[in-house]
TILUMZA-363907 format. One record per residue (C-alpha): x, y, z. Coordinates in steps of 0.1 Angstrom, whole numbers, padded with zeros to 4 digits, always signed. Each point is the difference from the previous one (the first is absolute). Example, Ala and Ser with C-alpha at 12.3 -4.5 7.8 and 13.67 -1.06 7.14 Angstrom:
# residues 2
+0123-0045+0078;+0014+0034-0007;
This chain:
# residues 333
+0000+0000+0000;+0029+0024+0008;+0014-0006-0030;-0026+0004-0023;-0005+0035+0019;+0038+0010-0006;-0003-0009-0039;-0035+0023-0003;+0023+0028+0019;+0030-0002-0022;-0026-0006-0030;-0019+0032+0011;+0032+0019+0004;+0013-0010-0033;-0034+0013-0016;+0002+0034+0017;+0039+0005-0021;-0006+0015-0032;+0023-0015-0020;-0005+0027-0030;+0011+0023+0030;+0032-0021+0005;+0011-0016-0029;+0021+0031-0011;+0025+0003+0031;-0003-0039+0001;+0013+0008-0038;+0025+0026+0013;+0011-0025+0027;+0006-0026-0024;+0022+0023-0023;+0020+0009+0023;+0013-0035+0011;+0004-0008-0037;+0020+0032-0008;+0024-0012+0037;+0007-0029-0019;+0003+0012-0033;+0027+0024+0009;+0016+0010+0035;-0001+0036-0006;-0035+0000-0007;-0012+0005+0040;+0022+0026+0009;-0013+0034+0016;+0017+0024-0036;-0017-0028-0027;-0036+0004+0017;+0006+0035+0004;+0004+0000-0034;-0028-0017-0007;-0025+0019+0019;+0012+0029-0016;+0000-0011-0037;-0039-0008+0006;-0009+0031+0015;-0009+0015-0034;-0026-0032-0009;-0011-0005+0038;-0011+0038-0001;-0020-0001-0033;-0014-0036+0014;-0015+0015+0027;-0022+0027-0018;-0004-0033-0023;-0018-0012+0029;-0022+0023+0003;-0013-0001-0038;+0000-0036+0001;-0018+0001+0032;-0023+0018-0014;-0006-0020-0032;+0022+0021-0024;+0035-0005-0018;+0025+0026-0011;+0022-0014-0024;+0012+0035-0006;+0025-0001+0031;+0038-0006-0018;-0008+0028-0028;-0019+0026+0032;+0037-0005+0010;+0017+0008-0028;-0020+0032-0009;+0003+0014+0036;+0034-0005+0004;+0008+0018-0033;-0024+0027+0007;+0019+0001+0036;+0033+0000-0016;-0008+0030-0025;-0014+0020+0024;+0030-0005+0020;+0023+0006-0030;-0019+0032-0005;+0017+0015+0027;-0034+0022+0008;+0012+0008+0032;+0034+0010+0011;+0002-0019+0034;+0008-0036-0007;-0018-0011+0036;-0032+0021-0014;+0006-0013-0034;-0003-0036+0013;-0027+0008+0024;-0023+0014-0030;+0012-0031-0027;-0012-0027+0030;-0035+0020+0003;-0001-0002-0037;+0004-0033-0004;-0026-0007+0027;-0022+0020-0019;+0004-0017-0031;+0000-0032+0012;-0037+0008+0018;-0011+0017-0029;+0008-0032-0023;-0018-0023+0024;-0031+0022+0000;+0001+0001-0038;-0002-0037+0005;-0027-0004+0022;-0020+0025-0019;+0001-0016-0032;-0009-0032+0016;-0029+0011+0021;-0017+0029-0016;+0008-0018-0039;-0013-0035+0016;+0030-0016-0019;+0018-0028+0012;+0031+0007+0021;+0027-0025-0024;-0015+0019-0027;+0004+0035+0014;+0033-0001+0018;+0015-0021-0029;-0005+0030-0021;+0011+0026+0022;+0028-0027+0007;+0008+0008-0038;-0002+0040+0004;+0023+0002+0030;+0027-0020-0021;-0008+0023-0030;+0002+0030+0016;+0033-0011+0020;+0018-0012-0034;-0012+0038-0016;+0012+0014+0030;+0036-0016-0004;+0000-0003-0034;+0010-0038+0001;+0022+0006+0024;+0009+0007+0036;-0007+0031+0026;+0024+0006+0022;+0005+0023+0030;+0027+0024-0014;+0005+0020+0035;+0027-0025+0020;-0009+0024+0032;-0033-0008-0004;+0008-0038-0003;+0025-0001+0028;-0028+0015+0021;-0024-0021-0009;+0019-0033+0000;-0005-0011+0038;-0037-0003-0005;+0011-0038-0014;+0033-0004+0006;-0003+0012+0039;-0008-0019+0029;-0017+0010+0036;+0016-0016+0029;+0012-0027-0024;-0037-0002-0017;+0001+0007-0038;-0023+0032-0007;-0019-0021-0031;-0008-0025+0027;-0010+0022+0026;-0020+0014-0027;-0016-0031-0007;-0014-0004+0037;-0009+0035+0000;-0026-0008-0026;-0006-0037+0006;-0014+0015+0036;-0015+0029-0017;-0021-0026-0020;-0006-0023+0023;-0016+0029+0018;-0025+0011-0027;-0006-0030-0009;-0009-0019+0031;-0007+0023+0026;-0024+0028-0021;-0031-0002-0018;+0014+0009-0030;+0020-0030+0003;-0031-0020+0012;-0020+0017-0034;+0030-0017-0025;-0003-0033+0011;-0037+0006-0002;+0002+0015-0033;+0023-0031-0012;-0019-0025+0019;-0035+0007-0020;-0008+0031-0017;-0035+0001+0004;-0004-0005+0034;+0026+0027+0003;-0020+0023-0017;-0035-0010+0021;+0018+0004+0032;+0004+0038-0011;+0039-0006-0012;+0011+0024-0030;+0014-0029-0019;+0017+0025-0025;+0017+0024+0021;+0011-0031+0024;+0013-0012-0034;+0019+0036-0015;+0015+0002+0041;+0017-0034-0007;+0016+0012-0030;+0009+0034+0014;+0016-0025+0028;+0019-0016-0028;+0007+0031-0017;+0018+0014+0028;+0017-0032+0017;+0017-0002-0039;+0015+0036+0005;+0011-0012+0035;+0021-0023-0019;+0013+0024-0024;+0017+0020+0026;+0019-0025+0009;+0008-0013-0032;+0013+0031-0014;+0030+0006+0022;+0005-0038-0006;+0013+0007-0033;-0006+0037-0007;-0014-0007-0036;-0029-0013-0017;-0014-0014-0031;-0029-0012-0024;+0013-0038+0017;-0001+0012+0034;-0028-0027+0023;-0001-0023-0028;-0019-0032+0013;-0006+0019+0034;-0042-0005-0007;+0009-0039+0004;+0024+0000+0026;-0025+0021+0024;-0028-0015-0015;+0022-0037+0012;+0003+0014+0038;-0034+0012+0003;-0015-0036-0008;+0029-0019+0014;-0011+0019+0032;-0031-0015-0001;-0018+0024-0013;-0030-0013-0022;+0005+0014-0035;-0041+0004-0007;-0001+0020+0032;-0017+0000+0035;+0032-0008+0022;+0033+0022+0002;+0029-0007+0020;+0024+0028+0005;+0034-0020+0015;-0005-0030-0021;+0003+0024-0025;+0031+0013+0014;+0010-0041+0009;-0007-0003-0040;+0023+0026-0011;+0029-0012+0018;-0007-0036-0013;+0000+0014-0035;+0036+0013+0009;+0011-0028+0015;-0007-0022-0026;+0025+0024-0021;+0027+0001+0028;-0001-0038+0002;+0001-0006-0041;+0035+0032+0002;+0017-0023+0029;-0004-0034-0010;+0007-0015-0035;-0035-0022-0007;-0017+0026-0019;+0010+0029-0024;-0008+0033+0012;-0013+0006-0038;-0029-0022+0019;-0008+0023+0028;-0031+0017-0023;-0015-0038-0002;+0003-0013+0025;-0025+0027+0017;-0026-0004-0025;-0001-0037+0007;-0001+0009+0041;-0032+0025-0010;-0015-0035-0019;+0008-0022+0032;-0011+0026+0025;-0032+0004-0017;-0005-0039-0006;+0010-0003+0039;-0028+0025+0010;-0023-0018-0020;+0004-0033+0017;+0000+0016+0032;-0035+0019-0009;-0014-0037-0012;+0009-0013+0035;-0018+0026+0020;
C-alpha cells in the first residue's frame, strides 16, 4: 500500500514538470558536457564569456521575437531592420552634426532607437490595419530594409570614419563590469525587462491572450490590433537594442549585415519553448535558446567533427527538431 502511494507521488510530481519548460536548459545542460569533452578549453570562464557575448545581439532580438510570437505574429524582417539601422546610425554619426563626440553619440543611439521603433510600428501597422499576413508583410519589408541598406552603401560598406568617436564608443561591447561583459549584462537587463511585461502586467497577460485565441480576446474587450502593433513596436525597438552594440563591434555596416539573423532568433524563440502559432511565450528559454544556438557554433569552431561552413544548417535542422519535439509533447498532454 505504501508503495503504491509513493509511485502516485512521484507520478504526480512528474506530471506537475513541464517538460516544454525544461527541455531547453536540460538541452543547455547537455551541450555543455558534450563541448567538456569535445575540447578542454571549452568550459573555461574567457570561452563562455565569449559566448554569452557573441549571442547578445540574437538573444536581444529573440526576446521582442517573443513577444510577436507570443502574440501570434512573425517578423521575418529582423536581420535587414539591422542592417538599415545601423547604416542609418553610422551616417548620422559620420555626419558629424554635432561637434561633441559624447553628444554626437548620445543623439546617433536615440536615433537608432527611433528607427528601429518606427520600423516595428510600420510592421505592425501593415499587418493589422491591411489584415495581411505577417510572413507576407514582414517578408516584404524584409526586402526594403536590404534595399534601402545596399542604396544607402552603394554595394558596399558604411563605416564610422571618426576613430574618437569609435574609441569612445568601443567599451559598450568590448568592456566589462566587475568582470561581466556589458552585451551580457545587456542581455539580463532586457531578458528581466521582458520577463516583467510579459508576466507580471496585463499587457503581458492580453499577448498571450491575443495569441492564445483571437476571438475570445477580442469578446473579453482585448484590442487584438494594437496588442498586436505593441509586439512589433517591442520588436522594433529590442532590434535597435542590438544595433548599439553591434556597431562598436565592428564600426561598419553593410547590405549583408544580420543575414540569417530572422532564423537564428526565430530558432531561440521556439527552441525556448515558445509555441510558434502562439498563446505561450517564454522569455529566459528564449535567452536559454540563444545561447544554445551559439554553442552549437562554439562546439563545431573547437572540435574537428563538423565544418563551421555547417553552422547555418545545422540551426535550421534544430528549428525542424524543436518544432517536431513540441509537437509530440503537445500530443501527450
Amino acid at each position: 500500500m505504501n508503495d503504491s502511494v509513493k509511485a502516485e507521488a512521484g507520478s504526480g510530481f512528474m506530471n506537475k514538470i513541464d517538460l516544454r519548460v525544461m527541455a531547453p536548459f536540460l538541452a543547455l545542460a547537455l551541450l555543455l558536457v558534450l563541448g567538456t569533452f569535445s575540447n578542454p578549453n571549452f568550459l573555461t570562464v574567457n570561452n563562455l564569456m565569449n559566448v554569452a557575448t557573441r549571442s547578445a545581439f540574437i538573444a536581444i532580438i529573440a526576446v521582442g521575437a517573443t513577444f510577436v510570437i507570443s502574440a501570434g505574429g512573425l517578423d521575418l524582417s529582423v536581420g535587414a531592420m539591422v542592417a538599415f539601422v545601423a547604416s542609418l546610425m553610422i551616417m548620422f554619426i559620420n555626419s558629424a552634426a554635432i561637434a561633441n563626440p559624447y553628444l554626437l553619440l548620445v543623439a546617433a543611439m536615440i536615433l537608432a532607437i527611433l528607427i528601429g521603433m518606427a520600423c516595428g510600428l510600420l510592421n505592425g501597422v501593415i499587418t493589422t490595419v491591411g489584415r495581411i499576413e505577417p510572413f507576407i508583410v514582414t517578408l516584404g519589408t524584409m526586402g526594403i530594409y536590404r534595399g534601402l541598406t545596399t542604396w544607402l552603401s552603394q554595394g558596399g560598406a558604411i563605416t564610422v570614419r571618426d576613430f574618437e568617436v569609435q574609441q569612445i564608443y568601443r567599451p559598450a561591447y568590448f568592456g566589462n563590469v566587475l568582470g561581466v561583459p556589458v552585451p551580457v549584462i545587456a542581455i539580463i537587463a532586457t531578458a528581466l525587462i521582458g520577463a516583467f511585461v510579459l508576466y507580471r502586467t496585463r499587457y503581458g497577460r492580453h499577448v498571450i491572450a491575443v495569441g492564445s485565441n483571437e476571438e475570445v480576446a477580442r469578446y473579453s474587450g482585448i484590442s487584438v490590433r494594437n496588442v498586436r502593433i505593441i509586439t512589433y513596436l517591442i520588436q522594433g525597438l529590442c532590434v535597435a537594442v542590438a544595433v548599439l552594440f553591434y556597431v562598436p563591434r565592428l564600426g561598419s555596416t553593410s547590405a549583408t549585415t544580420g543575414m540569417l539573423w530572422e532564423l537564428q532568433a526565430i530558432t531561440a524563440v521556439v527552441v525556448g519553448g515558445t509555441a510558434l502559432r502562439g498563446g505561450v511565450g517564454r522569455i529566459w528559454g528564449t535567452i536559454c535558446g540563444a545561447f544554445i544556438l551559439e554553442i552549437v557554433g562554439n562546439i563545431m569552431l573547437l572540435s574537428n567533427f563538423i565544418s563551421e561552413y555547417l553552422i547555418a544548417a545545422i540551426q535550421g535542422a534544430i528549428i525542424i527538431i524543436a518544432m517536431l519535439v513540441q509537437r509530440s509533447l503537445l500530443r501527450r498532454q
